[in-house]
Z-matrix of the N, CA and C atoms (Angstrom, degrees):
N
C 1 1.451
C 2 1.512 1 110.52
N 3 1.312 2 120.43 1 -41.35
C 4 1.465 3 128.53 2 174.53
C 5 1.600 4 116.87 3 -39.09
N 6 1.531 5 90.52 4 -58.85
C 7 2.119 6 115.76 5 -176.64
C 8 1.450 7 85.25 6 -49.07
N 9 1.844 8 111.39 7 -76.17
C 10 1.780 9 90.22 8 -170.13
C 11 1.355 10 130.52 9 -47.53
N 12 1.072 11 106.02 10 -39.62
C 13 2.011 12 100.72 11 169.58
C 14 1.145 13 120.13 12 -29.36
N 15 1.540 14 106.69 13 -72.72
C 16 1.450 15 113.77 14 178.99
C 17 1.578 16 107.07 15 -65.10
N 18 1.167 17 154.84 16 -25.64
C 19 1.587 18 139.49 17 -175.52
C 20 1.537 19 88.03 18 -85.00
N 21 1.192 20 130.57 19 -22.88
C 22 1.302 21 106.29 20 174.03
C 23 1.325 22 116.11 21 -73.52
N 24 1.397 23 110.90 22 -46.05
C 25 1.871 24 114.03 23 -160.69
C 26 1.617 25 91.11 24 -64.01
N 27 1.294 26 125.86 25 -29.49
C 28 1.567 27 125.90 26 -169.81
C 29 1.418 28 104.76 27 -82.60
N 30 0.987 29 102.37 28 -24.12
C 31 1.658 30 89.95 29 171.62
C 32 1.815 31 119.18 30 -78.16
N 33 1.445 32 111.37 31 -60.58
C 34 0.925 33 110.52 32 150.01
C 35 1.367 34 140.05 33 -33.44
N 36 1.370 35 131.54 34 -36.64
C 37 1.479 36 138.72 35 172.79
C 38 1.537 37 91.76 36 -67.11
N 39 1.176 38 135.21 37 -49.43
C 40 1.260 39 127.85 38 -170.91
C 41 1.189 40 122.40 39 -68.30
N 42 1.851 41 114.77 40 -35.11
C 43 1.528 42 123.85 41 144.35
C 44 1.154 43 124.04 42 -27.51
N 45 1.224 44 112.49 43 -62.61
C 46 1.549 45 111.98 44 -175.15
C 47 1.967 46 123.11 45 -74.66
N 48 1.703 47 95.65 46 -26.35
C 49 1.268 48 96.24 47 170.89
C 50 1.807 49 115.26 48 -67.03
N 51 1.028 50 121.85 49 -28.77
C 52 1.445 51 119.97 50 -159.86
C 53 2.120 52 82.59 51 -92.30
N 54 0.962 53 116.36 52 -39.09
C 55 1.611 54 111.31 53 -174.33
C 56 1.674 55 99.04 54 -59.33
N 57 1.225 56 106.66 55 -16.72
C 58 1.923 57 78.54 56 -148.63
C 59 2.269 58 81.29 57 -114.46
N 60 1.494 59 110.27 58 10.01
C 61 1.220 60 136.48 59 175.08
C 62 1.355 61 103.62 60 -67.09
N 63 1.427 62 88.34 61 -47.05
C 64 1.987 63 116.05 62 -152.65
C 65 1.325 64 83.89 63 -89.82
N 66 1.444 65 120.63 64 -51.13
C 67 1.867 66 91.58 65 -168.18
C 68 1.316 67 124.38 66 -92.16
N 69 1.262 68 118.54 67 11.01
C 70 1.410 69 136.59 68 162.49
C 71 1.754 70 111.58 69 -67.62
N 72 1.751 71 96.88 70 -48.36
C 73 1.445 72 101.87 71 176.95
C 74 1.643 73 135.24 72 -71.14
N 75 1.452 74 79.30 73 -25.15
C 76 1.285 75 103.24 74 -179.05
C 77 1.911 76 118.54 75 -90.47
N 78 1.313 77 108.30 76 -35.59
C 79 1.933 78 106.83 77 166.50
C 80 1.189 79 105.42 78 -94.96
N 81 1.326 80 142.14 79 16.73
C 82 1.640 81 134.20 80 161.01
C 83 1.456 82 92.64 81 -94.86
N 84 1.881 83 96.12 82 103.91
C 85 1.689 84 102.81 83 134.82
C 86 1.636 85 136.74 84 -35.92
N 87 1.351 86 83.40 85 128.61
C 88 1.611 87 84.44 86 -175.66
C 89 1.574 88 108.43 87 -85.33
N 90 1.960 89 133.52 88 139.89
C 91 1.016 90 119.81 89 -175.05
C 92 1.805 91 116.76 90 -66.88
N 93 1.224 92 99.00 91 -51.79
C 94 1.430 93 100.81 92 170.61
C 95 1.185 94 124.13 93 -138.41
N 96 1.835 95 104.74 94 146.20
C 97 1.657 96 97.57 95 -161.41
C 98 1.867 97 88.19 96 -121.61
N 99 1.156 98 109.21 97 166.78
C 100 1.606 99 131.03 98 -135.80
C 101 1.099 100 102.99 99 -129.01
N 102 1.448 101 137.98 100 75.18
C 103 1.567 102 159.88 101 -177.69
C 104 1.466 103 101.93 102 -51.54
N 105 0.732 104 141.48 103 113.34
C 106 1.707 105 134.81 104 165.49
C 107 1.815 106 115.54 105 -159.91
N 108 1.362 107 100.14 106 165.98
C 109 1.359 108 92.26 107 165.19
C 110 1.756 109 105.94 108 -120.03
N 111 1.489 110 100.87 109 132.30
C 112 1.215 111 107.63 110 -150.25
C 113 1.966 112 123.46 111 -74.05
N 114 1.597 113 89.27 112 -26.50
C 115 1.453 114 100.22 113 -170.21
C 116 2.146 115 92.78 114 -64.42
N 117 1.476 116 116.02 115 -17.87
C 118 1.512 117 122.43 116 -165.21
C 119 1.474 118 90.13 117 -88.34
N 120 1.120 119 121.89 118 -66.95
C 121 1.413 120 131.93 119 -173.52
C 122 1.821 121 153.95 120 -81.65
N 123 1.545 122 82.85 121 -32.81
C 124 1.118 123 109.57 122 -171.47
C 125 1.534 124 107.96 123 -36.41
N 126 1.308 125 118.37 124 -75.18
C 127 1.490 126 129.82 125 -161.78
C 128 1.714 127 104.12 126 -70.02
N 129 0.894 128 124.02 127 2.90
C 130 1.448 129 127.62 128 177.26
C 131 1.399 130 124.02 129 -112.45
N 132 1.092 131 88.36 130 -103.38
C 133 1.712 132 105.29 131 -165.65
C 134 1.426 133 93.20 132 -62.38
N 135 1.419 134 133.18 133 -57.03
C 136 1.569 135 141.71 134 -133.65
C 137 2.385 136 82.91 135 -88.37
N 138 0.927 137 105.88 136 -85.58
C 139 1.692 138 106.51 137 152.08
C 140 1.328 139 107.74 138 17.44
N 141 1.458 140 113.48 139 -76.46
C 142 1.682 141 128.48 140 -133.26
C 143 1.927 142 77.12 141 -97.79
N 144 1.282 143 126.38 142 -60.14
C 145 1.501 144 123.84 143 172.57
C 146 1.863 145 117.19 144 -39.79
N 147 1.660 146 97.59 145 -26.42
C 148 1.516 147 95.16 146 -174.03
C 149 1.675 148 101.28 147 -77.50
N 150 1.648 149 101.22 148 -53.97
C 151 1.830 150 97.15 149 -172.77
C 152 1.256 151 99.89 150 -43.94
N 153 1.611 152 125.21 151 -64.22
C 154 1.546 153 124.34 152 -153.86
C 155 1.109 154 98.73 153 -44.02
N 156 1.397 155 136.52 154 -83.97
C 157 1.375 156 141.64 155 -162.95
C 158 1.666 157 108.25 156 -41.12
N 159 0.871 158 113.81 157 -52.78
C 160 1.777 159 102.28 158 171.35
C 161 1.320 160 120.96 159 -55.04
N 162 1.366 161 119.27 160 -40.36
C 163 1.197 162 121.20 161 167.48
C 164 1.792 163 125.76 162 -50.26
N 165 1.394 164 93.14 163 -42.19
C 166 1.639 165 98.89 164 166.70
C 167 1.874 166 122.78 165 -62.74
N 168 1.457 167 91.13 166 -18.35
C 169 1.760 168 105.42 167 172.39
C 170 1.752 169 94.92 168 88.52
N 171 1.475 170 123.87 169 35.08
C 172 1.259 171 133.03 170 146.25
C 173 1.263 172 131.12 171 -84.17
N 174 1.338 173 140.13 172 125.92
C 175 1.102 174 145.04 173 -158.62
C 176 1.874 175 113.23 174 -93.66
N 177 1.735 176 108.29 175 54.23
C 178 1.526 177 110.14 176 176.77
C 179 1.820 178 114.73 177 -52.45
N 180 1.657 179 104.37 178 148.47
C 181 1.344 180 107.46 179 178.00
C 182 1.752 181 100.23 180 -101.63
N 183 1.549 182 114.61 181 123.40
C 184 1.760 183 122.91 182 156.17
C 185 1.565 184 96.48 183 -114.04
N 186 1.169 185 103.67 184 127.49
C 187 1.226 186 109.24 185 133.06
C 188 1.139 187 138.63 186 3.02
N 189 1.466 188 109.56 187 -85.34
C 190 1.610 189 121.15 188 -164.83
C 191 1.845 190 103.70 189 -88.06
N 192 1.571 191 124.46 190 -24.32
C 193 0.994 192 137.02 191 173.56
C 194 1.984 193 110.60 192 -83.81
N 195 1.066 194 109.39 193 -19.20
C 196 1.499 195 95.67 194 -155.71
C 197 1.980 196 97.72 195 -120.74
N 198 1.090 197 113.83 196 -9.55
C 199 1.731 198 134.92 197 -172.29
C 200 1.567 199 101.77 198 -101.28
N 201 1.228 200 93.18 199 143.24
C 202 1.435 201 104.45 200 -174.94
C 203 1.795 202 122.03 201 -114.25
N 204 1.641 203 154.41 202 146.19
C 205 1.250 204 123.57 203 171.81
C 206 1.567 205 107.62 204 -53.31
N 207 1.543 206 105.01 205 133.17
C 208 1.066 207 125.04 206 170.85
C 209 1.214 208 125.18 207 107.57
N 210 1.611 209 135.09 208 -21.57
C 211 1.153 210 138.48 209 131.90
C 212 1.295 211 127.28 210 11.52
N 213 1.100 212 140.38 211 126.93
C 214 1.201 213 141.93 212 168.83
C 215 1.576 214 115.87 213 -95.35
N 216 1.088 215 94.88 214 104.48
C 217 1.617 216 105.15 215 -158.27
C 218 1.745 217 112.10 216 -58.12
N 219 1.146 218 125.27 217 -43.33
C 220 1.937 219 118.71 218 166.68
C 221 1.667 220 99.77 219 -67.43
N 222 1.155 221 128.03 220 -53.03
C 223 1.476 222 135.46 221 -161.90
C 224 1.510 223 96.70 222 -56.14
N 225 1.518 224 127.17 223 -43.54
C 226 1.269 225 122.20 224 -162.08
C 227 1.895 226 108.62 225 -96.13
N 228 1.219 227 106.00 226 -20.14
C 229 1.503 228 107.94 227 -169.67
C 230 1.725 229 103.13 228 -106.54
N 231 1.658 230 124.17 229 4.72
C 232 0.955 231 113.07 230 -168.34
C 233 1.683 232 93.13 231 -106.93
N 234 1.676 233 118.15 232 -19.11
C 235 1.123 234 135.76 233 177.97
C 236 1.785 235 111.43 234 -91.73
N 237 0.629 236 116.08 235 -34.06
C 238 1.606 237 118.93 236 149.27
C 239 1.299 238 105.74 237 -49.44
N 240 1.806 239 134.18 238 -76.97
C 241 1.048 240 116.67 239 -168.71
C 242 1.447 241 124.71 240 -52.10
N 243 1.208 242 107.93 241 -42.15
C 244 1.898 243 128.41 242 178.69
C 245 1.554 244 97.82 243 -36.73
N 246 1.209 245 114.11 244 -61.01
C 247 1.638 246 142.18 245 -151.52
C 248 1.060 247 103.40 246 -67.26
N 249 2.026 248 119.46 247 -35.95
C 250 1.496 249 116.94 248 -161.10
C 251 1.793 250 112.93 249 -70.93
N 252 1.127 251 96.05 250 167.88
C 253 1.552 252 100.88 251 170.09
C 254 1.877 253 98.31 252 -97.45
N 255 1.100 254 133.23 253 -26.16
C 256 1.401 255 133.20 254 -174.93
C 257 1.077 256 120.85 255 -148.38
N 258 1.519 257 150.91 256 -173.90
C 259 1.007 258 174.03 257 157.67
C 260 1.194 259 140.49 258 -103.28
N 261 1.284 260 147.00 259 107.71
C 262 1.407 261 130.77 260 161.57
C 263 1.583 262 119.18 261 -105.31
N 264 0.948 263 145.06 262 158.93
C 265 1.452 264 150.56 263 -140.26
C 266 0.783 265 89.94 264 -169.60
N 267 1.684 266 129.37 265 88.70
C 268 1.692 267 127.54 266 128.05
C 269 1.175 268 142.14 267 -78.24
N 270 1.509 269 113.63 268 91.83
C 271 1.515 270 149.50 269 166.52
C 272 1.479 271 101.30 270 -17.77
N 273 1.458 272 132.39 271 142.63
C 274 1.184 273 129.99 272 132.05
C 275 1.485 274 115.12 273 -172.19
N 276 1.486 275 113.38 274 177.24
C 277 1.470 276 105.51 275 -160.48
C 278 1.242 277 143.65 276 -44.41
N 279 1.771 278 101.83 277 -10.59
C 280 1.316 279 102.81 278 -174.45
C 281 1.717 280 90.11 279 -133.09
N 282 1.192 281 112.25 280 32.14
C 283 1.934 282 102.92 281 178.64
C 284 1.550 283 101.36 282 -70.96
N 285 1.248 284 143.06 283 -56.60
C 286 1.151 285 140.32 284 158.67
C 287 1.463 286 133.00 285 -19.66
N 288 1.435 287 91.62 286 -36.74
C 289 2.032 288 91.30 287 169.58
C 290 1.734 289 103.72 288 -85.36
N 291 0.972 290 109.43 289 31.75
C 292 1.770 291 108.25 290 -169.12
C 293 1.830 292 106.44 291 -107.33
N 294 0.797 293 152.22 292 62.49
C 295 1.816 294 138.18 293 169.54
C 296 1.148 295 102.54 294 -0.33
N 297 1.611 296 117.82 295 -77.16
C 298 1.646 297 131.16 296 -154.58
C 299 1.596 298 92.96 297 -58.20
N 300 1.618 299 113.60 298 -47.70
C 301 1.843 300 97.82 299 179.99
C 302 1.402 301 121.29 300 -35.46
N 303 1.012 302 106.14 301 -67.93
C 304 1.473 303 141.70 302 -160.79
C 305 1.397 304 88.70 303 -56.26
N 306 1.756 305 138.63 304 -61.53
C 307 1.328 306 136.89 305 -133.51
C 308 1.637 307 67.18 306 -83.49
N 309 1.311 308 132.69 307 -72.44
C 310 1.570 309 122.53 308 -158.93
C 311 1.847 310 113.29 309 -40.28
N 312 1.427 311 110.17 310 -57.26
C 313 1.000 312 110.15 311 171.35
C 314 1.689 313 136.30 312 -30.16
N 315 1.200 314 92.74 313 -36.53
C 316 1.686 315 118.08 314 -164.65
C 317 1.866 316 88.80 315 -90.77
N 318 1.057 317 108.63 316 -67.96
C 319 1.627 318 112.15 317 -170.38
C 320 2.227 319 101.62 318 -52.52
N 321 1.178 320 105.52 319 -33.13
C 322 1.262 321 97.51 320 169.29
C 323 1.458 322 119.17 321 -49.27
N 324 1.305 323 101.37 322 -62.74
C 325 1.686 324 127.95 323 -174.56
C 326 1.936 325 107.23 324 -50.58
N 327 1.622 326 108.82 325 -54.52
C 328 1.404 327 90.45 326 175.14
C 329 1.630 328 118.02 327 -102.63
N 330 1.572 329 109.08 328 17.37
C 331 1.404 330 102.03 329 152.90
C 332 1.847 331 123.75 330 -100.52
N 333 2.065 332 93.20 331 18.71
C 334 1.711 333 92.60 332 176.11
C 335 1.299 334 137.20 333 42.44
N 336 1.516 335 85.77 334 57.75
C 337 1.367 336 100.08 335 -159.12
C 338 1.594 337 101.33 336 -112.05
N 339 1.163 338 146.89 337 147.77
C 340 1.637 339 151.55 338 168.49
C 341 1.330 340 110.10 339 -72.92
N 342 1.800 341 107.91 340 108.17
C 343 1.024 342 131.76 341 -161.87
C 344 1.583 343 110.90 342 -117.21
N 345 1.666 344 112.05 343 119.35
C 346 1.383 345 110.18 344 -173.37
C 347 1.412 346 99.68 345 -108.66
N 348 1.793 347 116.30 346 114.72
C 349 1.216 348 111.67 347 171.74
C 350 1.701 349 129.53 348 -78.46
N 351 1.160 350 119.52 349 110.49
C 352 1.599 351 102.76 350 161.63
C 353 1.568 352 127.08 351 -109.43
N 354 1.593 353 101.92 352 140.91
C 355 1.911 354 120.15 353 -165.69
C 356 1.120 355 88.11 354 -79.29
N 357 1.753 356 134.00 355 128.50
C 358 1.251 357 128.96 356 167.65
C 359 1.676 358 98.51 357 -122.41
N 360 1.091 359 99.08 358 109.19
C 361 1.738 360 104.06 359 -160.18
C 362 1.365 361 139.05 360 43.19
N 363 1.661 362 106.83 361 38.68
C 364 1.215 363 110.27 362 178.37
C 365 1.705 364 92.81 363 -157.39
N 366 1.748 365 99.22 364 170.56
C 367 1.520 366 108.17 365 -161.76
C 368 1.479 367 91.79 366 -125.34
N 369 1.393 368 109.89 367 120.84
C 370 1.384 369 117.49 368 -171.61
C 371 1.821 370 129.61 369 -46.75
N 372 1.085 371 97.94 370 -0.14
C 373 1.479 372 119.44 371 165.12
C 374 1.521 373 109.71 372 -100.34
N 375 1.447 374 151.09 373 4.50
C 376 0.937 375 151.16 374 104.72
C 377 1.775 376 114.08 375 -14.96
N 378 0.847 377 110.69 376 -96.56
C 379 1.345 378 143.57 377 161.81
C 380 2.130 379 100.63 378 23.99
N 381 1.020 380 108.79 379 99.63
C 382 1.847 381 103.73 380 170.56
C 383 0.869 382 111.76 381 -145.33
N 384 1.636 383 131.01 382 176.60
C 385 1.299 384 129.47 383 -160.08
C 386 1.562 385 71.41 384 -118.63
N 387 1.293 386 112.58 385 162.48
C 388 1.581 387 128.86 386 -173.32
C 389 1.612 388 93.86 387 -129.10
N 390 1.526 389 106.14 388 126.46
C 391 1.431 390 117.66 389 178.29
C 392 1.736 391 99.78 390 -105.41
N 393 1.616 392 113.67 391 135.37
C 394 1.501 393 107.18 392 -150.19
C 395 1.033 394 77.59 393 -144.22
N 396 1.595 395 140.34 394 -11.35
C 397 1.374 396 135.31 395 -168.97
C 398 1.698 397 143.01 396 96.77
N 399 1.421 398 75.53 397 -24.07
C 400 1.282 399 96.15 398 158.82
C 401 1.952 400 149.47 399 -111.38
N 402 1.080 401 85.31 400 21.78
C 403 1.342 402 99.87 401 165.59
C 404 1.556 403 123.80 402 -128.92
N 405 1.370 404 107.79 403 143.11
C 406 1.826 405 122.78 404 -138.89
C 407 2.097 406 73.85 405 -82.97
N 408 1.609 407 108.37 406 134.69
C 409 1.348 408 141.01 407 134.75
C 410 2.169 409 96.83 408 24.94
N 411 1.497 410 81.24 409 -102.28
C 412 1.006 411 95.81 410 -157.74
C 413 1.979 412 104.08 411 -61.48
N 414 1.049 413 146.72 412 -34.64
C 415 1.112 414 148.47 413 174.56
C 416 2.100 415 111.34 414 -58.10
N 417 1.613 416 117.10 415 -48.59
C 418 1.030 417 119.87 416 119.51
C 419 2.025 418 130.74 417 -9.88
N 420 1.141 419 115.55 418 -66.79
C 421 1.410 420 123.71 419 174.42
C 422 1.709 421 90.43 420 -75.13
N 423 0.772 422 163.44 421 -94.27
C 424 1.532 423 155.64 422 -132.79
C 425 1.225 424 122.49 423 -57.98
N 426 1.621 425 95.99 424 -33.97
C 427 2.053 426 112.87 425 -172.57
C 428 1.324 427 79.52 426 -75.46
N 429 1.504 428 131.85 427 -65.16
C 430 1.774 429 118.86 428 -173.04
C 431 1.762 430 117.16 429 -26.26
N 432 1.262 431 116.58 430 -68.74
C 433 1.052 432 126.87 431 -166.72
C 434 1.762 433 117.45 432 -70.45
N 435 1.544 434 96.52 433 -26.73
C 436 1.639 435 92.22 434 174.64
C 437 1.764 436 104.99 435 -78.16
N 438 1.514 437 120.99 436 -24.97
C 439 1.400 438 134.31 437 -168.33
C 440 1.465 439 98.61 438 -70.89
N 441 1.325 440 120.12 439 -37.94
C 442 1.347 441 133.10 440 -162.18
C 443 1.520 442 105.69 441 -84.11
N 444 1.489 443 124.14 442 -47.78
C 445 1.768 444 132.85 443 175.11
C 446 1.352 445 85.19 444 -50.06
N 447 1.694 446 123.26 445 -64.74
C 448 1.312 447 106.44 446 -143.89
C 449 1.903 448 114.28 447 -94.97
N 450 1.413 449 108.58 448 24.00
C 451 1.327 450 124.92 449 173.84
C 452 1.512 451 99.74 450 -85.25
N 453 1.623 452 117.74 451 -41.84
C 454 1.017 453 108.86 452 -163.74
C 455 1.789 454 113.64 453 -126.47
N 456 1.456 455 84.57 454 64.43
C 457 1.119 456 107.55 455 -171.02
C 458 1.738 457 108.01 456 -126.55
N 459 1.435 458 123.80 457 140.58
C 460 1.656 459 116.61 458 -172.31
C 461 1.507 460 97.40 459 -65.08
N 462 1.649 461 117.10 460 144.65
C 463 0.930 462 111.56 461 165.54
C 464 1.486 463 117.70 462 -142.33
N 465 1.328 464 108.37 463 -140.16
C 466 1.666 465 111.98 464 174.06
C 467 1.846 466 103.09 465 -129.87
N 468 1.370 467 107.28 466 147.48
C 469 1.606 468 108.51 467 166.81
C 470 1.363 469 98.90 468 -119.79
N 471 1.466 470 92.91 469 157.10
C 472 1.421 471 119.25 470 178.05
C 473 1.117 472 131.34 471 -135.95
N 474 1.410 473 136.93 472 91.21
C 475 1.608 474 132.08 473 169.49
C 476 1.355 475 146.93 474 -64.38
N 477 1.015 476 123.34 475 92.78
C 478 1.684 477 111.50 476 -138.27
C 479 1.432 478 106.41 477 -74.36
N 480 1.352 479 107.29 478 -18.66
C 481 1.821 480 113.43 479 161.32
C 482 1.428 481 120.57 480 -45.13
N 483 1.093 482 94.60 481 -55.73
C 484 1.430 483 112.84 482 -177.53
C 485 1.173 484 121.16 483 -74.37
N 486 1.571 485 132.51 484 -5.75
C 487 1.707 486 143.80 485 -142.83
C 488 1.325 487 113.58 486 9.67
């Protein structure tokens, strides 16, 4: 009866360590979260921005690095953005055919948030919202105007030819 005591209290202590793991991980704002569309970026440029910034002992938000199974994918990335202190926006040829771009983009813009754009093979006059039919009017009208703040906004370019 003793042995079970202790495999219990040890189990439990370990319960609570990984819970209070999780909510540490989970209510620390992240400093900056990392706008991109991933199948364009991910493994590169957006990647090489995630190590650096950790390395500085900044707490960047990815996606595929920072999400867990089970996540609720708007619930968790719309609270990340809320949470951030900044933005980065990596642009590229096909970020515009993206929803999730665009919805981040936009939620940046009316949560006034400081947004650092980078051109990853494209020239910010490129840059359009693509009407495909399926997206309602007014959501359409918002991706314009958040696309448009952050067109004309200072930024960084990037050539991926060139690294």
């Amino acid at each position: 009866m003793h042995r079970s005591a202790a495999i219990n209290f040890h189990r439990n202590l370990f319960l609570l360590q990984n819970q209070t793991q999780l909510a540490k991980r989970v209510t620390k704002p992240c400093d900056v979260f990392l706008n991109h569309r991933g199948i364009d970026t991910k493994r590169t440029i957006v990647s090489l921005l995630y190590d650096h910034l950790s390395l500085l002992n900044l707490r960047p938000f990815l996606d595929n690095r920072t999400m867990k199974p089970g996540d609720k994918l708007f619930d968790k990335i719309d609270s990340a953005i809320k949470g951030c202190k900044v933005g980065v926006a990596v642009f590229s040829p096909r970020y515009c055919d993206s929803y999730f771009c665009l919805h981040e983009l936009a939620l940046f813009m009316e949560s006034k948030k400081k947004v650092i754009p980078i051109f990853c093979d494209i020239k910010p006059s490129q840059l359009r919202v693509v009407e495909n039919g399926q997206c309602p009017p007014e959501k359409l009208s918002k991706f314009r105007l958040a696309l448009e703040q952050a067109k004309n906004t200072v930024g960084l370019t990037y050539d991926s030819s060139k690294g």
